[in-house]
C-alpha positions in Angstrom: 57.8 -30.5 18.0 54.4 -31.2 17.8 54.0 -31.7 14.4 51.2 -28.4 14.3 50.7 -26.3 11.5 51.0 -22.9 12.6 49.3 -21.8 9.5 46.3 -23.8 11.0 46.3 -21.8 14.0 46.9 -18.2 12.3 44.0 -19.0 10.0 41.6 -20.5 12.5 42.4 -17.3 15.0 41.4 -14.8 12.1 38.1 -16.6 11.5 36.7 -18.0 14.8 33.8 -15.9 16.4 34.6 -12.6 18.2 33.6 -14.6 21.2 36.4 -17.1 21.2 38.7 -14.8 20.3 37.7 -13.1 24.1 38.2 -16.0 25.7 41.8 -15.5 24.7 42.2 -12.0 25.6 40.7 -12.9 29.4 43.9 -15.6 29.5 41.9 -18.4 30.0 44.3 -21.3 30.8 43.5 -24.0 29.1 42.4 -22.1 25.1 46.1 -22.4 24.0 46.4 -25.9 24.0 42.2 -26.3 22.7 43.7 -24.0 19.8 46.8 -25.7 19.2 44.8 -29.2 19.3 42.2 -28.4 17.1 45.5 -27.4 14.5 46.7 -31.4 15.3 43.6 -32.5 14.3 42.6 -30.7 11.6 46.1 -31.6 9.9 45.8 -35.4 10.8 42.0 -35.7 9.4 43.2 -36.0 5.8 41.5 -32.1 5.0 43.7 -28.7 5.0 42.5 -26.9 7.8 42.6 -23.2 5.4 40.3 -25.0 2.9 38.0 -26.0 5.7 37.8 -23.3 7.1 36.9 -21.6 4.0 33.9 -23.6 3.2 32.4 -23.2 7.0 33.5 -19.2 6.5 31.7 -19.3 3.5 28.6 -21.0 4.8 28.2 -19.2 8.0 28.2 -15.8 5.2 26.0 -17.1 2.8 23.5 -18.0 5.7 23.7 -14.3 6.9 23.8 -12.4 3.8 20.5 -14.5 3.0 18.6 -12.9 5.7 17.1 -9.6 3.9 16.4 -7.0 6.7 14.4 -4.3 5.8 16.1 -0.9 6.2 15.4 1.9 8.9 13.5 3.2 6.4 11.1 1.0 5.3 10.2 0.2 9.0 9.4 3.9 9.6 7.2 3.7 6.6 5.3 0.7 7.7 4.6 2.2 11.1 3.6 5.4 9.5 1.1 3.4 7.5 -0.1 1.7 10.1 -1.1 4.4 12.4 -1.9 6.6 9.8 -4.8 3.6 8.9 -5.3 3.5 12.9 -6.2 6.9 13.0 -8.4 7.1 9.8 -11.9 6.7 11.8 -11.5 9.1 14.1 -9.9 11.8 11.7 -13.3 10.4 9.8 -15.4 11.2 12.4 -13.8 14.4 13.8 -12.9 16.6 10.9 -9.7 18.3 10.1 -11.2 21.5 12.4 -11.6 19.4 15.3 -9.0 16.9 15.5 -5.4 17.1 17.3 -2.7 14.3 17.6 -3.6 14.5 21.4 -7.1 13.7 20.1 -6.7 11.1 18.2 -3.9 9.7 20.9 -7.4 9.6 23.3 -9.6 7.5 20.7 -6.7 5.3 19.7 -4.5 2.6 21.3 -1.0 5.0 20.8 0.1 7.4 22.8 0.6 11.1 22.2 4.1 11.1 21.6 4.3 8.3 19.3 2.1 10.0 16.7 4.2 13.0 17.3 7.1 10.9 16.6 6.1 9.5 13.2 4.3 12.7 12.3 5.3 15.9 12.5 1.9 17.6 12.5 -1.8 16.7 12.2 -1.6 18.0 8.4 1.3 15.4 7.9 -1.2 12.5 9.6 -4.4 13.2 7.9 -2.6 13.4 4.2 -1.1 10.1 5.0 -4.3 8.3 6.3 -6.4 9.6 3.2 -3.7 8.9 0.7 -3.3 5.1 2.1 -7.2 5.0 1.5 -7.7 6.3 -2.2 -5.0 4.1 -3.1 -7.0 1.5 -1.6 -10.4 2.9 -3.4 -8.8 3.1 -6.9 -8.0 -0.5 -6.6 -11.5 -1.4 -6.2 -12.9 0.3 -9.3 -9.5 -0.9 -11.8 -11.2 -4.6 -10.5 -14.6 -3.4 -12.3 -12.9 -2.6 -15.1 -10.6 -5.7 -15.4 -13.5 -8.1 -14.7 -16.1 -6.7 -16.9 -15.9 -8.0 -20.7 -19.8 -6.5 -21.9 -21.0 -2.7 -21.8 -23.3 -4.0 -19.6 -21.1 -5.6 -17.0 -18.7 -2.3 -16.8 -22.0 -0.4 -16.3 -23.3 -2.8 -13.5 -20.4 -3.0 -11.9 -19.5 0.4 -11.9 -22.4 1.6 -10.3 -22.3 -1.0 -7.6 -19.1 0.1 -6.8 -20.1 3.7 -6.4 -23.0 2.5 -4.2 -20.9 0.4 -2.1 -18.3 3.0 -1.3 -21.0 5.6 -0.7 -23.1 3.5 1.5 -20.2 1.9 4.0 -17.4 4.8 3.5 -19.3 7.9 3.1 -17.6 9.1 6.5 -14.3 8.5 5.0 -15.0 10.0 1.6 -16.1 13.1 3.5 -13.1 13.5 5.0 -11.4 13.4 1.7 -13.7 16.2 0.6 -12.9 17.8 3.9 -8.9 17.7 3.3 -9.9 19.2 -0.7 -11.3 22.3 0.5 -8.8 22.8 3.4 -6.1 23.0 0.5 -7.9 26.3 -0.8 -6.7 28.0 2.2 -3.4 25.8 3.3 -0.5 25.8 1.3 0.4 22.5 3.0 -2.2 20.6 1.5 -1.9 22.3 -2.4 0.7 19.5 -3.4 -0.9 16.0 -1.9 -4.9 16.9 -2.6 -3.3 17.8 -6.7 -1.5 14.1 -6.3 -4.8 12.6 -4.9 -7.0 14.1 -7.0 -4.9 13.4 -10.2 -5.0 9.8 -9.1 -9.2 10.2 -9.1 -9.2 11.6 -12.3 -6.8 8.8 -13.6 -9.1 6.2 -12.7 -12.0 8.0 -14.2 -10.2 8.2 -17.0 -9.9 4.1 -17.3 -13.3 3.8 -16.6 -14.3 5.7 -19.3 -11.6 4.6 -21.7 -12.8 0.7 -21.3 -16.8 2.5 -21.9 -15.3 3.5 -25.0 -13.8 0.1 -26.0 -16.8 -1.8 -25.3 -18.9 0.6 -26.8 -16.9 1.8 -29.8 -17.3 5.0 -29.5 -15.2 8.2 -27.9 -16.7 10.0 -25.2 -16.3 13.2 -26.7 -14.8 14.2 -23.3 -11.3 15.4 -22.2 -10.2 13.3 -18.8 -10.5 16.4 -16.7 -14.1 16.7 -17.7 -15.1 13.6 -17.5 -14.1 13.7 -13.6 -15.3 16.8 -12.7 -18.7 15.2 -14.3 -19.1 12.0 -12.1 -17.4 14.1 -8.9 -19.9 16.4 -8.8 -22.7 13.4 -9.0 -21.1 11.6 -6.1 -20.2 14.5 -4.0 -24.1 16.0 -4.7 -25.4 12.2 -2.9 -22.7 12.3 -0.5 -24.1 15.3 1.0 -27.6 13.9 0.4 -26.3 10.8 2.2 -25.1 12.2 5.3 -27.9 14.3 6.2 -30.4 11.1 5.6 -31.8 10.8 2.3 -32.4 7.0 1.8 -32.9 7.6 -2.1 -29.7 9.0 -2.5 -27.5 6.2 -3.4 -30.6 5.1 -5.9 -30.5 8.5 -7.2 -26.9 8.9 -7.8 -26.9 5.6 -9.5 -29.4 6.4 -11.8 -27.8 9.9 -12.6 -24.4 7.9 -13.5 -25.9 5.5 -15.6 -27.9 8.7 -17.5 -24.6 10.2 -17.7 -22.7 7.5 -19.0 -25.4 6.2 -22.0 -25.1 9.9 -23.3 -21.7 10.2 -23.5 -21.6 6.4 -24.8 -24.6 4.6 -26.7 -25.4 1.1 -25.0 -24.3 -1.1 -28.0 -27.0 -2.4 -30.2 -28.3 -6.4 -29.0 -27.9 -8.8 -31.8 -32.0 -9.9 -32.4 -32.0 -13.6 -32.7 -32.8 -14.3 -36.5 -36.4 -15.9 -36.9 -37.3 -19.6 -37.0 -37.7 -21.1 -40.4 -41.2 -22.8 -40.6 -41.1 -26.2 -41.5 -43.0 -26.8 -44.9 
């Protein structure tokens, strides 16, 4: 009688909100006739209701489905990362030995029970703070490497590097240390200090592989060696370091560059040819 399109108001009904769709089920009066003359109009406009409401379907999908929410997962991750980077200075300055979640809920701004949340033990939040920061170290030396184009410049770089690290993170690195020899007691550790350390001696390895490049010559060297050599240097001034040597840093520098012009000869300098005297 009305001249509506029933088809209109079928497919209108299966795609409006969840919202409208309430207001019919709580009988509101006047929604029948709001329905039936949205159907009039829609007809008498000159577009087919189905294929209009298509399009805005389709748009009001498309504007979801472009929103790309990060899963549960990834969210639990970040938060572990981020307290497990909140907690690094006190695990630094405590020790494995003397720190607890409870203690490092006291020296931090999270409570007790969010630590014990994300982390099911102390072992589980130190591996995660120390892994997050040798990822973080590696990065810094793979820059020396990339930037240097001379023997010279990988040399001087490299040793700055080591010097840097020892003299503002020495704390840090000594909790690193500190988590190595735990792992020669606690099975819990065996499987992240071999992944850490394997990492170390993987970016050892580049240093020495680009030394080799620039110098053309092969260290004569397997990787493993290699690490254990320039370990042992920084470990020796770490300890030297922390009880107050003020030449340690100097020294270890100087016992790296020793190291490194016997396993690799600086490249001969090109003498500039003489001048020609003028007759």
């Amino acid at each position: 009688m009305l001249g509506i399109d029933l088809t209109s108001v079928k497919i209108f009904f299966d795609n409006c909100p969840n919202f409208i769709k309430c207001l019919w089920n709580a009988r509101t009066r006047d929604f029948p006739r709001r329905v039936l003359w949205f159907a009039i109009t829609r007809k008498h406009s000159g577009r087919h209701s189905a294929a209009w409401l298509e399009m805005t379907t389709h748009s009001r999908v498309k504007k979801h489905t472009g929103r790309v929410q990060k899963a549960p997962a990834d969210k639990f991750a970040e938060r572990r990362a981020e307290l497990g980077e909140a907690a690094l200075t006190t695990l630094a300055t405590l020790g494995y030995a003397r720190t607890s979640l409870r203690e490092i809920a006291q020296n931090s701004e999270f409570s007790h029970g969010v630590l014990h949340y994300y982390f099911s033990d102390k072992v589980d939040l130190i591996v995660c703070s120390v892994k997050q920061y040798k990822a973080r170290c590696v990065t810094r030396y793979d820059h020396a490497v990339d930037t240097a184009t001379t023997y010279d410049e990988l040399m001087e770089g490299f040793l700055q590097s080591l010097g840097d690290t020892l003299q503002g993170e020495g704390h840090v690195h000594r909790l690193w240390y500190d988590l190595r020899s735990q792992a020669l007691f606690e099975a819990a550790f065996h499987d992240d200090v071999v992944q850490i350390d394997k990492s170390l001696e993987d970016m050892i390895w580049r240093i020495m592989s680009r030394f080799a490049e620039l110098s053309g010559q092969d260290p004569g060297l397997p990787p493993s060696a290699c690490y254990a050599l320039f370990d042992g240097l920084f470990l020796q001034a770490l300890l030297k370091h922390l009880s107050g040597d003020t030449k340690a840093i100097a020294d270890m520098q100087a016992d790296v560059r020793q190291s490194i012009e016997r396993l690799f000869a600086a490249p001969a300098k090109a003498t500039p040819a003489p001048r020609k005297r003028r007759a």
